[in-house]
OpenMM code with the backbone's topology and positions (N, CA, C; nanometers):
from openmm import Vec3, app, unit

residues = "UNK UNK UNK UNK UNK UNK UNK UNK UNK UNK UNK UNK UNK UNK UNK UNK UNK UNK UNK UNK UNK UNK UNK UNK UNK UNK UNK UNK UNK UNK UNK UNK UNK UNK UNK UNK UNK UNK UNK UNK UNK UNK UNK UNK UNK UNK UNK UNK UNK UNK UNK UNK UNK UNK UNK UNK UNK UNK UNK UNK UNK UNK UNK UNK UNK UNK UNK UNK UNK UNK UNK UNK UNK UNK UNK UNK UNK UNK UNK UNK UNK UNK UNK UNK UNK".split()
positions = [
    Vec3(1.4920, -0.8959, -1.5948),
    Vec3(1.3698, -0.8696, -1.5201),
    Vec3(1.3900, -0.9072, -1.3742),
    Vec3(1.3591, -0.7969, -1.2518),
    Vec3(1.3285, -0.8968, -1.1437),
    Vec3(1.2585, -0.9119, -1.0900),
    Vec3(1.2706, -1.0158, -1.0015),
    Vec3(1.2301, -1.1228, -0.9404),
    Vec3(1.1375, -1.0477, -0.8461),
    Vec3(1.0035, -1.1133, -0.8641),
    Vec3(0.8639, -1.0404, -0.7529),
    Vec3(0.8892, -1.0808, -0.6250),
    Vec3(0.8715, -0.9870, -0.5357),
    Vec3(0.8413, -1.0252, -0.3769),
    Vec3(0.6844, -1.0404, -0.3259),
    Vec3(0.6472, -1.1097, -0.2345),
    Vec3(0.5830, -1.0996, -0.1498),
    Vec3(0.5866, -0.9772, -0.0728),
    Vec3(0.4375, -0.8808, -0.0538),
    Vec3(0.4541, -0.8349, 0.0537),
    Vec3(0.3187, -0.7497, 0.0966),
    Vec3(0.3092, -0.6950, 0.2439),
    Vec3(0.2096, -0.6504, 0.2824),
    Vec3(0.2376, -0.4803, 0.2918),
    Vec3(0.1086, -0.3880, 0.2132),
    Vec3(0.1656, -0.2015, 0.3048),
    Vec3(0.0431, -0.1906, 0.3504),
    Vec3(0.1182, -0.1839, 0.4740),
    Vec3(0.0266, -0.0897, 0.5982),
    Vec3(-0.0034, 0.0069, 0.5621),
    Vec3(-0.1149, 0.0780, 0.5695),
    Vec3(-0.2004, 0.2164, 0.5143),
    Vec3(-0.2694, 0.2655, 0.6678),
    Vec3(-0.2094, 0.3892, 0.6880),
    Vec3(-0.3383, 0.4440, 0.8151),
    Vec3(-0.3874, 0.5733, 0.7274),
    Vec3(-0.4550, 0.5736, 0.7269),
    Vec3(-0.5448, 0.7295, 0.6172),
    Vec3(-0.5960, 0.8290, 0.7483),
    Vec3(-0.5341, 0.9402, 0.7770),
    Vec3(-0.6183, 1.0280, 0.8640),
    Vec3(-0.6353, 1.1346, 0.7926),
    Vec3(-0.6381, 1.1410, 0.6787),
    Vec3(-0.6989, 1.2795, 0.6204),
    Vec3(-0.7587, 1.2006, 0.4795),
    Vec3(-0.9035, 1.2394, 0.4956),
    Vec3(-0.9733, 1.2061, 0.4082),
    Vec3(-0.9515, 1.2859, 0.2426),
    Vec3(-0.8912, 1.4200, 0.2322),
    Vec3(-0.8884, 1.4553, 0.1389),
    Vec3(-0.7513, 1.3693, 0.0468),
    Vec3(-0.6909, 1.2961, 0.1144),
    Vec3(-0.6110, 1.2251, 0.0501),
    Vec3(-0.6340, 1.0440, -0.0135),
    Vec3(-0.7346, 1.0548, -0.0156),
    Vec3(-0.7816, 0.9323, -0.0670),
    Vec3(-0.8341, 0.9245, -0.1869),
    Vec3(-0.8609, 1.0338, -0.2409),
    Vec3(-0.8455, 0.9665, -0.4324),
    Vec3(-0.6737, 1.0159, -0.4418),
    Vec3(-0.6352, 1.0532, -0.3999),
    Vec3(-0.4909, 1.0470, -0.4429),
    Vec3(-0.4376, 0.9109, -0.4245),
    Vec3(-0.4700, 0.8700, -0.3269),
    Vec3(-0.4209, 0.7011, -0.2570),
    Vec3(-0.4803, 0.6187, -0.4098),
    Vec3(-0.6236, 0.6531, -0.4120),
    Vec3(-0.7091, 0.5226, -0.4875),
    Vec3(-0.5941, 0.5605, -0.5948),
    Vec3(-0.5765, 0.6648, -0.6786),
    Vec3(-0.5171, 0.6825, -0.8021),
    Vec3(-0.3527, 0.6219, -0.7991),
    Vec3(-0.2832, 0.6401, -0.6893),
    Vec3(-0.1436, 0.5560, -0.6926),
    Vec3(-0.1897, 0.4003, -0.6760),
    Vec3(-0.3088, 0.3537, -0.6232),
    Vec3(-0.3026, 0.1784, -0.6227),
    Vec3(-0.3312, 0.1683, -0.7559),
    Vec3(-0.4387, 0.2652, -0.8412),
    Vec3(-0.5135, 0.1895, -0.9801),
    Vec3(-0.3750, 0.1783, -1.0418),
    Vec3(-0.2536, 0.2612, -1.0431),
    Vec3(-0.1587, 0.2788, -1.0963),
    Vec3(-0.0340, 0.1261, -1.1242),
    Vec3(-0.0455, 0.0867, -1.0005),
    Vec3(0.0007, -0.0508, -0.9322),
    Vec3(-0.1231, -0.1682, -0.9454),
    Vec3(-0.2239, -0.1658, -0.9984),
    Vec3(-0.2946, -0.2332, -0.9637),
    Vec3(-0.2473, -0.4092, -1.0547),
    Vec3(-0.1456, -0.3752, -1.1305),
    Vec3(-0.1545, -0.4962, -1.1958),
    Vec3(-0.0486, -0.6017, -1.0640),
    Vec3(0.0369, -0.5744, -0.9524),
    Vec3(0.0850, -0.5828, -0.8561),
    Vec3(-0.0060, -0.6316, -0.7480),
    Vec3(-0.1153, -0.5678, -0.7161),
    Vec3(-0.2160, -0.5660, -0.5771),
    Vec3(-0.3177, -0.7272, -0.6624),
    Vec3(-0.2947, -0.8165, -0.5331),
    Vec3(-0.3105, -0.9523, -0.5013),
    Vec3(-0.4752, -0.9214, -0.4260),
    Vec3(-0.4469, -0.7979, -0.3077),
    Vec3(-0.5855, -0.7936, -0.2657),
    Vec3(-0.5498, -0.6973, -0.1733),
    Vec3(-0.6706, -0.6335, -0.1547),
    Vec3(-0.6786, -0.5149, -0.0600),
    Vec3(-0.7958, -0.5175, 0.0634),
    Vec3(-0.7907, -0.4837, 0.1645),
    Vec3(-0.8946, -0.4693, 0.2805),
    Vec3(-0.8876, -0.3089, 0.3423),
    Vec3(-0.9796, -0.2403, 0.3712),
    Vec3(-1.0134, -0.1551, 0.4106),
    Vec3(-1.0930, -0.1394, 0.5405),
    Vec3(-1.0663, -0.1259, 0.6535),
    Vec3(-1.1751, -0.1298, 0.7636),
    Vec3(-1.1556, 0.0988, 0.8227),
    Vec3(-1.2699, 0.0744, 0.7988),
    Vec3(-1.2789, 0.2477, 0.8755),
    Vec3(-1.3191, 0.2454, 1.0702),
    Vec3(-1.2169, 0.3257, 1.1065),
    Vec3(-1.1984, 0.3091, 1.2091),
    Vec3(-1.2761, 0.4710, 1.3248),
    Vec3(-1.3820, 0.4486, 1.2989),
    Vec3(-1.4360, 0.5650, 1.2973),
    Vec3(-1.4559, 0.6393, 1.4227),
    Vec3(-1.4386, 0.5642, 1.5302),
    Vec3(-1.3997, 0.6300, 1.7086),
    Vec3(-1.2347, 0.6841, 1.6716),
    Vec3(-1.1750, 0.6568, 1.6349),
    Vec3(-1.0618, 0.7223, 1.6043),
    Vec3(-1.0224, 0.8676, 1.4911),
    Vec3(-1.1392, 0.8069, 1.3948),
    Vec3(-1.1301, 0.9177, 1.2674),
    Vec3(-1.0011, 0.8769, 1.1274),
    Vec3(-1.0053, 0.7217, 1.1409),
    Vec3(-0.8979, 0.7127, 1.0282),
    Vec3(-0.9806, 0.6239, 0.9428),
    Vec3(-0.8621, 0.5943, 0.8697),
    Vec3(-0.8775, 0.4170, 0.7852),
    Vec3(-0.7855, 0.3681, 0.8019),
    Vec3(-0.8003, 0.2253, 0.8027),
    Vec3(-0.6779, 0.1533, 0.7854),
    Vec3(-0.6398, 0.0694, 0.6778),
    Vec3(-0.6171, 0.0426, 0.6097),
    Vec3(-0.6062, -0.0179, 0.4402),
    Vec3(-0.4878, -0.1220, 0.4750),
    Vec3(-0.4837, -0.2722, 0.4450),
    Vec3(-0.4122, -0.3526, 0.3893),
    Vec3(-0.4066, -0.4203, 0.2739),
    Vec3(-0.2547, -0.3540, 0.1997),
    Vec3(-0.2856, -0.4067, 0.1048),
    Vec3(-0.1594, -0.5232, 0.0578),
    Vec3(-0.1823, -0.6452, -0.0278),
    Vec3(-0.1362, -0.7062, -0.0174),
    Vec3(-0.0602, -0.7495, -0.1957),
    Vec3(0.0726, -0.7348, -0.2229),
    Vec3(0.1379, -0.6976, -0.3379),
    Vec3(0.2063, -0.8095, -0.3663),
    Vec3(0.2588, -0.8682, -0.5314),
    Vec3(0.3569, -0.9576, -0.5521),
    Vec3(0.4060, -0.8434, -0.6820),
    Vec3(0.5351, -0.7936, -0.6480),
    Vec3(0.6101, -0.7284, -0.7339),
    Vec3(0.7425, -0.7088, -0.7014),
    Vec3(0.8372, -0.6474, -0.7960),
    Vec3(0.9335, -0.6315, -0.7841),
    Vec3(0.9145, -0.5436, -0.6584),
    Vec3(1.0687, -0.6079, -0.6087),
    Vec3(1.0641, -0.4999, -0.4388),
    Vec3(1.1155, -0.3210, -0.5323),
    Vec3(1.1649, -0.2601, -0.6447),
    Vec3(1.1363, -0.1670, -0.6784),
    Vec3(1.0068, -0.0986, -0.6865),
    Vec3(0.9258, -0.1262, -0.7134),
    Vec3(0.7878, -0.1518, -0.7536),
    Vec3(0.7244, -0.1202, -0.5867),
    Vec3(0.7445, -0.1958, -0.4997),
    Vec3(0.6709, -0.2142, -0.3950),
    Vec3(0.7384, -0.0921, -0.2770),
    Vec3(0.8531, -0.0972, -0.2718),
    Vec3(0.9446, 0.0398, -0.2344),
    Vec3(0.8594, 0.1895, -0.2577),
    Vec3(0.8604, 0.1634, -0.4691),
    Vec3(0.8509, 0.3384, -0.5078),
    Vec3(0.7124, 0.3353, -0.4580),
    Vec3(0.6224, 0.2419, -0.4470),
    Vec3(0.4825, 0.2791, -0.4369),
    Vec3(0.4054, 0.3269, -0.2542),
    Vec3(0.5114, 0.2408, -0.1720),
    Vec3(0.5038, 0.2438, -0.0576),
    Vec3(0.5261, 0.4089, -0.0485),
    Vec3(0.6410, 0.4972, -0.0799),
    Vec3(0.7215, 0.5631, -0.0644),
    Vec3(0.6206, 0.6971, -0.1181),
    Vec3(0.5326, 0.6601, -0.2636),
    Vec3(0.4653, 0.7572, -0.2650),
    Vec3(0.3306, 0.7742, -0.1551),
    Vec3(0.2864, 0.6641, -0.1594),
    Vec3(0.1570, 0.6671, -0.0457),
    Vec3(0.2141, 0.7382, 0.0457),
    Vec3(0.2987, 0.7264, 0.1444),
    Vec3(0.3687, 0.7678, 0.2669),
    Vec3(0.3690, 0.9196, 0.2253),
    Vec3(0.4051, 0.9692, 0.1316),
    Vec3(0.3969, 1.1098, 0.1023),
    Vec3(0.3347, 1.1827, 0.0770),
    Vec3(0.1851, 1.0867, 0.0984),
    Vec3(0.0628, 1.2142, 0.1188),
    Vec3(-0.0070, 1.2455, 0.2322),
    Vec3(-0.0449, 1.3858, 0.2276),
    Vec3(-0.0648, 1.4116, 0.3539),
    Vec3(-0.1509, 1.3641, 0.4200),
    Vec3(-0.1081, 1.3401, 0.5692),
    Vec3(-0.2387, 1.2527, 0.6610),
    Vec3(-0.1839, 1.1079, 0.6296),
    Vec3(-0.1098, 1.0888, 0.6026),
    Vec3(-0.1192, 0.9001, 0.5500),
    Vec3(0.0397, 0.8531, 0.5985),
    Vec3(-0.0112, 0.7422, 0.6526),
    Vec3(0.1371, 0.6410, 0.6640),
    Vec3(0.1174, 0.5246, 0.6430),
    Vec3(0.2453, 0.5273, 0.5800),
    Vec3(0.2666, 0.3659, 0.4917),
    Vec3(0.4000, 0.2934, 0.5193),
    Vec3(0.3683, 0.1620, 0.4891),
    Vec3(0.5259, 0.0485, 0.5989),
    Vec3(0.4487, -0.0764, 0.5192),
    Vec3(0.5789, -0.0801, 0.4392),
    Vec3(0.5827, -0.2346, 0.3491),
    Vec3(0.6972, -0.3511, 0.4817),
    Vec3(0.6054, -0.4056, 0.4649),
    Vec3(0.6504, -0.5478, 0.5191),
    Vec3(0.6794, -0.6894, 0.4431),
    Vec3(0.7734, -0.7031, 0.4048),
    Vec3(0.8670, -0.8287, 0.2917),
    Vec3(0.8512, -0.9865, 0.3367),
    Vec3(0.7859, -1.0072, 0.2579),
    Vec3(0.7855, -1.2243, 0.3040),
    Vec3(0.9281, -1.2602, 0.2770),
    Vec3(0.9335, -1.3531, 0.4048),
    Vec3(1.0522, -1.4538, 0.3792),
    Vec3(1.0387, -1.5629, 0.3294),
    Vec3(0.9386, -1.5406, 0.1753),
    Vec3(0.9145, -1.6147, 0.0519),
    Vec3(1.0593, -1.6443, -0.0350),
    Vec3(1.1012, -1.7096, -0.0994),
    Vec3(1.1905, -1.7135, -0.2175),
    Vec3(1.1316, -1.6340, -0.3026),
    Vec3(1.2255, -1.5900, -0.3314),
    Vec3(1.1922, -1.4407, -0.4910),
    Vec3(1.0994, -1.5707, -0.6089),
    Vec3(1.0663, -1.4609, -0.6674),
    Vec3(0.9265, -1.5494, -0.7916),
    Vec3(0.9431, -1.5505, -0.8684),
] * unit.nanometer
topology = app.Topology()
chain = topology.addChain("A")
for resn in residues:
    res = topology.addResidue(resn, chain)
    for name in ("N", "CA", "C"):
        topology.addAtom(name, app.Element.getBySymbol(name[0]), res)
């Protein structure tokens, strides 16, 4: 088995039709997600979502990797310089 990381994914949402796709890849991960924040940024027209994960860095990679691949959306996992768990 390995070892969980610490870590944070940056979420910017500019296309709203991609957000039950988003909600449906976190419920997916949700046993991973520690906690999530959402602020809508609405002079701009986005969202911004932080969400905050303890899982295998596989885990936190494939999930980053799908968010990032929907349209309108970017995503950037950021890794603690925690000791593995």
């Amino acid at each position: 088995m390995e070892e969980s990381r610490v870590a944070l994914l940056g979420v910017v949402v500019e296309n709203a039709d991609s957000v039950e796709k988003l909600n449906e890849l976190l419920h997916q991960y949700k046993d991973y997600i520690i906690g999530r924040m959402g602020l809508p940024y609405r002079q701009r027209g986005c969202n911004i979502i932080s969400i905050v994960l303890d899982a295998p860095s596989d885990a936190i990679s494939a999930l980053s990797g799908k968010v990032g691949m929907l349209p309108g959306v970017t995503c950037k996992a950021i890794y603690s310089k925690l000791p593995n768990g």
